[in-house]
C-alpha positions in Angstrom: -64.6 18.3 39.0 -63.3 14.8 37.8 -60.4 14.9 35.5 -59.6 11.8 33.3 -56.2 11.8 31.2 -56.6 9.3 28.5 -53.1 7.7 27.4 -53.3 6.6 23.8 -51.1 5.8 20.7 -51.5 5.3 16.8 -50.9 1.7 17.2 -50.0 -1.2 19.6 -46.6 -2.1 21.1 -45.8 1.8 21.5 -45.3 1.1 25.6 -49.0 3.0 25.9 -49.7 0.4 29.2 -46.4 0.8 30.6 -46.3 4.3 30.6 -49.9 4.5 31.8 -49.5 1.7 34.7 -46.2 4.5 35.9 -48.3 7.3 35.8 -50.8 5.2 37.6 -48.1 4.3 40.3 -46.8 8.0 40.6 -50.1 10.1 40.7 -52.1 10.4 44.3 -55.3 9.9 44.5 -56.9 8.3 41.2 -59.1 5.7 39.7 -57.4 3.6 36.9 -59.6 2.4 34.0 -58.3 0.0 31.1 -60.3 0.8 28.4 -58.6 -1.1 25.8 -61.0 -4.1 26.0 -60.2 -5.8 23.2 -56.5 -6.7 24.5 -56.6 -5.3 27.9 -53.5 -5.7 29.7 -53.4 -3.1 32.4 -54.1 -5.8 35.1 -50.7 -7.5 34.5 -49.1 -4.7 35.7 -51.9 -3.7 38.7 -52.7 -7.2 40.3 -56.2 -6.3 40.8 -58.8 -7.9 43.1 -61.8 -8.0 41.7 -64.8 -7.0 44.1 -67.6 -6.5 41.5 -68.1 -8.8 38.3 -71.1 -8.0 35.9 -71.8 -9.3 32.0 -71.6 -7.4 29.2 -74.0 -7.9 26.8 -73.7 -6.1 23.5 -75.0 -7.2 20.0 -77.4 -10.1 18.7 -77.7 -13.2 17.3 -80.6 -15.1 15.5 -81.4 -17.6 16.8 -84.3 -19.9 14.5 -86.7 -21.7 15.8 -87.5 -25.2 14.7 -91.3 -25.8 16.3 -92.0 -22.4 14.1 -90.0 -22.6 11.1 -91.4 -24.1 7.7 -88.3 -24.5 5.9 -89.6 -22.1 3.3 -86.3 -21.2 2.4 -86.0 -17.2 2.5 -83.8 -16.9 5.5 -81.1 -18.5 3.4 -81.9 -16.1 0.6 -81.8 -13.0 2.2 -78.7 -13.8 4.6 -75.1 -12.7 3.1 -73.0 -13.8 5.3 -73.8 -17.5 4.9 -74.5 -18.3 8.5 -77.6 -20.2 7.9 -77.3 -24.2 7.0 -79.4 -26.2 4.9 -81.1 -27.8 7.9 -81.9 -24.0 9.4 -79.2 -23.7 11.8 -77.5 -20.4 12.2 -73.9 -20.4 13.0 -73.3 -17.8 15.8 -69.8 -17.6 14.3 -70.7 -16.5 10.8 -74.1 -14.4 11.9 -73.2 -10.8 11.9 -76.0 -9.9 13.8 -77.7 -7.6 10.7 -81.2 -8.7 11.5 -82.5 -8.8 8.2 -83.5 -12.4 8.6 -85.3 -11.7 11.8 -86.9 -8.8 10.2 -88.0 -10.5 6.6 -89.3 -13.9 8.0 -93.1 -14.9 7.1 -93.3 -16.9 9.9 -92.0 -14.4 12.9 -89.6 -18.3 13.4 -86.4 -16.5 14.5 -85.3 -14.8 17.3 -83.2 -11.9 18.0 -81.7 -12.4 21.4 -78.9 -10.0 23.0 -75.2 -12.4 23.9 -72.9 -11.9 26.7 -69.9 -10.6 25.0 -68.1 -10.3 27.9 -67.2 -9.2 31.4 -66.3 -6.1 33.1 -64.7 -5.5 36.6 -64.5 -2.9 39.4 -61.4 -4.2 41.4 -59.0 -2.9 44.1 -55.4 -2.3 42.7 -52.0 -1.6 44.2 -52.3 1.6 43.6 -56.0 2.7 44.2 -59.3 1.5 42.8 -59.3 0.4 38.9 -62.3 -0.6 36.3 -61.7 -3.1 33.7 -63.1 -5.6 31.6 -62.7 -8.7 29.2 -64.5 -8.5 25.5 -64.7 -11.9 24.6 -63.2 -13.4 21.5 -64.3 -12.0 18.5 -67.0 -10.0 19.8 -68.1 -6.5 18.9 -69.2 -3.7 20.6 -65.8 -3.0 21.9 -66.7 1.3 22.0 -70.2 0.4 23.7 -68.0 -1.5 26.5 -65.2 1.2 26.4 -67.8 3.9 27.4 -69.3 1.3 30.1 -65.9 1.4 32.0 -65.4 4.6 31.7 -68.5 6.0 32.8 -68.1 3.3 35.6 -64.4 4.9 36.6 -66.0 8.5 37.0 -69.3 7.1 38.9 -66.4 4.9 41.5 -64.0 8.3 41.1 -67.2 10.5 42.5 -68.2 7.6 45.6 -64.6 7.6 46.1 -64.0 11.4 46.0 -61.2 11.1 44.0 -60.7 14.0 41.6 -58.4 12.1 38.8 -58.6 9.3 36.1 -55.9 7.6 34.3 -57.4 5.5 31.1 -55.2 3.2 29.0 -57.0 3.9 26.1 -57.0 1.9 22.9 -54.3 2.2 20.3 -55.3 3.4 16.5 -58.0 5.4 15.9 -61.5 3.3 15.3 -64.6 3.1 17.0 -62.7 2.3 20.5 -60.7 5.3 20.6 -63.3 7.7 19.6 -64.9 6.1 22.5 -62.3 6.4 24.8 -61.7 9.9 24.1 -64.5 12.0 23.6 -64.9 14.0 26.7 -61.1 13.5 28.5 -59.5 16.6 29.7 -56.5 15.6 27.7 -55.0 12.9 25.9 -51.4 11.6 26.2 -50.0 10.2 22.6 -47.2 8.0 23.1 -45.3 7.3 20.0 -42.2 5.7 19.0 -39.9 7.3 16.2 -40.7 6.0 13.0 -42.5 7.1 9.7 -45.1 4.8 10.9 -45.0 6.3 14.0 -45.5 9.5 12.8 -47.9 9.0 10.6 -49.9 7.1 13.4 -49.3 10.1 15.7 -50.8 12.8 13.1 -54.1 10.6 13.0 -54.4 10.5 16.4 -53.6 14.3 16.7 -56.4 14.8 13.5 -58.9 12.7 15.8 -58.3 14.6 19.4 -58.7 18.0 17.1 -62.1 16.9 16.0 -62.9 16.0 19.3 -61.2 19.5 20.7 -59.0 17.4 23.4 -56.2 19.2 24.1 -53.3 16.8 23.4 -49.6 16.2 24.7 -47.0 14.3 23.1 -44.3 11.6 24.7 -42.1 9.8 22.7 -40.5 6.6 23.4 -37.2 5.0 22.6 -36.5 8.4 20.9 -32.8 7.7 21.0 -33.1 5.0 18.0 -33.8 7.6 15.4 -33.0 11.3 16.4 -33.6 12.9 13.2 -37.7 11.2 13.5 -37.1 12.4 16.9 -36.9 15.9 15.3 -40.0 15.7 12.8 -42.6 14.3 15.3 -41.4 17.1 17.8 -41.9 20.1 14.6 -45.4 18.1 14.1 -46.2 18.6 17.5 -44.6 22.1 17.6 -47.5 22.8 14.1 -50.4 21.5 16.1 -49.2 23.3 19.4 -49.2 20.1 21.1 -46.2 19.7 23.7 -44.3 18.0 23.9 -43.6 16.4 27.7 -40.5 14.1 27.5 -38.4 11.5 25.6 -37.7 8.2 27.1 -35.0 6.7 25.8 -34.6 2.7 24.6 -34.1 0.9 27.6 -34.5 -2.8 27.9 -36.0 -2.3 31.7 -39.1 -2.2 30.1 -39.5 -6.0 29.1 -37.4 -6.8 32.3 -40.2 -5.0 34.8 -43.0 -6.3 32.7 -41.5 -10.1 33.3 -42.0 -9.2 37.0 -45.0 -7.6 37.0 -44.1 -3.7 38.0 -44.2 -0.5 36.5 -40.7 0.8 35.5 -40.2 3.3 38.2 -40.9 0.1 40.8 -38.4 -2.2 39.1 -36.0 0.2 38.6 -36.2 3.4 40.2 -32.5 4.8 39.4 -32.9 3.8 35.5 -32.6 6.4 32.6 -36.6 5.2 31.9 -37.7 5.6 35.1 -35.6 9.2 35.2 -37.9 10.3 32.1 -41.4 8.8 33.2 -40.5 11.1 36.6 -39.9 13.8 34.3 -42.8 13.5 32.1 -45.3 13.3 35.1 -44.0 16.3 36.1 -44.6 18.0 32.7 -48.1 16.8 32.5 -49.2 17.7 36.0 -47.6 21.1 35.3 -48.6 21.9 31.7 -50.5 24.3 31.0 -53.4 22.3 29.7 -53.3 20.6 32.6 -52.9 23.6 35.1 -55.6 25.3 33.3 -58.3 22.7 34.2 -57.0 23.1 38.2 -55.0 19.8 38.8 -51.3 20.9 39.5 -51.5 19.9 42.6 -52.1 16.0 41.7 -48.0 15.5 42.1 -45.9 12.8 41.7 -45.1 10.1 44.5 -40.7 10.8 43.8 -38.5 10.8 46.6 
């Protein structure tokens, strides 16, 4: 059976990617999937090579047609979005891709045709095989790409007979996420110690619930506010969520993303490093974890 551990957080900037690109480093054996499309960033950290590039296509756009249309006027009516000019031109910009227009027009004049949005990858990493992808700017359909490279990491995961994924899901809790986490065998939430933070962390915890994802805490630069520290660790403690570590604020995070490695690569004997070692160790131990049979994926630690 394929297990996927989904690394999340209530927000951006929370060190979800570093965290995940460490555990991607330390675990043996695994497929890494980026599945935060709209501002994926995994690759900085992995130096893939791609060896497979497809399109995505996701929503439409209309698109009129001149040698058909009669300039009767009702497209502009019924649009609301004010993506149709007075010389029946949409804007692909402003169209939202409703349909009504193509729907409601007595001449049949406009067509509905499906975009590229974007790109998606299968590449070979450092550290094993990884699935990613590039949502272009301002495009939708992010969840519908999200559960493209995902089901793309467990079909690669099964031809590679690897037994493990490790998502960088995306941060917050929207379409994306629900997409990125229905199904995992647990979810990591990394979260910082703030009241934003913890407030962030209790939706996310509300969402993996509804989903029944059994959930495991890690909290980041704990050592800027201890007594936050203490609340997010009782919230966890309510939900029965454990808790698997603390890193503490260490600026070796910016310096190893400037160089392109994962902390435990640019700094091996630094307090970070010391607590992303410790917090693999929890996971791949935890109970949630040892229920679903993957102990023995173990940590690459001298």
């Amino acid at each position: 059976m394929i297990r996927e551990l989904v690394v999340v957080s209530g927000k951006g900037g929370t060190g979800k990617t570093s965290v995940t690109a460490a555990f991607g480093m330390l675990a043996e054996n695994c497929v890494l999937c980026d599945a935060d499309v709209d501002a994926a960033d995994l690759h900085l950290l992995m130096a893939p090579r791609v060896q497979r590039r497809t399109d995505f296509m996701g929503g439409s756009k209309a698109v009129i047609r001149k040698e058909a249309c009669t300039a009767c006027g009702r497209c502009l009516e019924l649009c609301r979005f004010g993506a149709i000019s007075g010389e029946f031109v949409v804007d692909p910009i402003a169209c939202e891709g409703c349909g009504v227009c193509v729907d409601l027009c007595p001449e049949r004049a406009i067509d509905f045709p499906v975009q590229r949005c974007g790109e998606w990858y299968i590449s070979d990493a450092r550290f094993g095989p990884m699935v990613h992808a590039r949502l272009g700017i301002a495009e939708e359909n992010s969840g519908k790409l999200v559960s493209l490279v995902r089901r793309e990491a467990r079909t690669l995961a099964e031809n590679k007979d690897l037994q493990l994924i490790i998502t960088d899901g995306p941060p917050g809790i929207g379409c994306p996420v629900i997409a990125a986490i229905g199904g995992a065998t647990a979810l990591v939430i990394v979260v910082e110690p703030t009241v934003s933070g913890l407030h962030d962390m209790q939706r996310v915890a509300e969402l993996a619930s509804h989903f029944k994802v059994p959930g495991l805490v890690c909290i980041n630069k704990f050592d800027l506010n201890p007594e936050m520290t203490g609340r997010i660790e009782a919230y966890a403690a309510d939900r029965n969520m454990r808790v698997t570590g603390h890193i503490p604020f260490d600026p070796v995070f910016t310096r190893a993303m400037i160089a392109g490695q994962t902390v435990p690569e640019y700094a091996p004997d630094s307090p970070a490093a010391a607590a992303i070692y410790r917090i693999w160790r929890e996971i791949t131990s935890s109970p949630v974890m040892n229920a679903l049979g993957i102990k023995h994926f173990s940590a690459n630690i001298e």
